[in-house]
C-alpha positions in Angstrom: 4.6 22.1 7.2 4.7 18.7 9.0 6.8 16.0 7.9 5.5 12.7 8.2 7.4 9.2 7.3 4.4 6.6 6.3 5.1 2.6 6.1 2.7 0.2 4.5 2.2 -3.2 2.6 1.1 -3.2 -0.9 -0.1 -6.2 -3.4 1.9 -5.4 -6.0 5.0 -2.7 -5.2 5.4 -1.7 -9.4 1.3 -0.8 -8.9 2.1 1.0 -6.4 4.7 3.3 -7.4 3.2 3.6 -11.1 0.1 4.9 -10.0 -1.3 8.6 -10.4 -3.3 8.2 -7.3 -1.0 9.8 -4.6 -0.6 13.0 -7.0 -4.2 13.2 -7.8 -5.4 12.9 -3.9 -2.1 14.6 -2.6 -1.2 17.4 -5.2 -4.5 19.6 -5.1 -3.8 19.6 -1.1 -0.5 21.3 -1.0 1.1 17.5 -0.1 4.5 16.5 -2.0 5.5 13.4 -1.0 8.8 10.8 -1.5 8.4 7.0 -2.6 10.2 4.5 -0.7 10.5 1.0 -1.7 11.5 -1.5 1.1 14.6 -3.6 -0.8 14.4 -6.6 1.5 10.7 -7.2 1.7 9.5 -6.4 -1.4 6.0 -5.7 -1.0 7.1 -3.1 1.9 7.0 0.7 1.1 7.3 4.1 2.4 6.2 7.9 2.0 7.9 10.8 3.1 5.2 13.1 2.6 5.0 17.3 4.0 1.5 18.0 4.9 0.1 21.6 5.7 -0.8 20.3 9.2 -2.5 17.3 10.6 -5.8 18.2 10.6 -5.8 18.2 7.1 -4.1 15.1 6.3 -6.4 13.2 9.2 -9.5 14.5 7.3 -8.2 13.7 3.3 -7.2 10.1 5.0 -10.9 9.5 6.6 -12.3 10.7 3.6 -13.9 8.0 1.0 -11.3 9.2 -2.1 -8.6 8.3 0.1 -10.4 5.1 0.9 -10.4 4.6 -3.0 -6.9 5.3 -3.8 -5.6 3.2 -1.1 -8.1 0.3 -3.1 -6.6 0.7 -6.4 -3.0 0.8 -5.2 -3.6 -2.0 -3.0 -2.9 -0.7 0.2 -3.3 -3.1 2.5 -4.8 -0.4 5.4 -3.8 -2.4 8.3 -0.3 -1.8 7.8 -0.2 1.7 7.4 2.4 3.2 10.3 2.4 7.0 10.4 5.6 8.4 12.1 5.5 12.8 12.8 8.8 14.5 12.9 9.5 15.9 16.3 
């Protein structure tokens, strides 16, 4: 397993954290993953998420389900900083 620490903006951080979509894209793939919610910039979050390996994740993150789950939890894509335990 790799463990990755993810950072991103969202529109709205209750959305966010209320929404099925990380379990529904992450779960079938073996991912569990840790909400984070950034207490001095509020629209600020983080994931600690354990992937199988990072061709996997690279692949569910190009694909166009991710691209629609990022949508509807308003992910704001440009944000998105992906940090890989070393």
């Amino acid at each position: 397993m790799t463990t990755l620490m993810i950072f991103h903006e969202v529109d709205d951080v209750e959305h966010w954290l209320s929404s099925p979509k990380r379990e529904e894209l992450f779960g079938p793939a073996g991912f569990t993953v840790r909400t984070f919610v950034d207490p001095e910039k509020t629209n600020r979050v983080g994931l600690i998420v354990e992937v199988p390996d990072m061709e996997t994740f690279q692949r569910m993150l190009e694909s166009e389900a991710a691209a629609e789950a990022m949508k509807f939890d308003g992910v704001r894509p440009e944000t998105i900083l992906t940090l890989v335990e070393s």
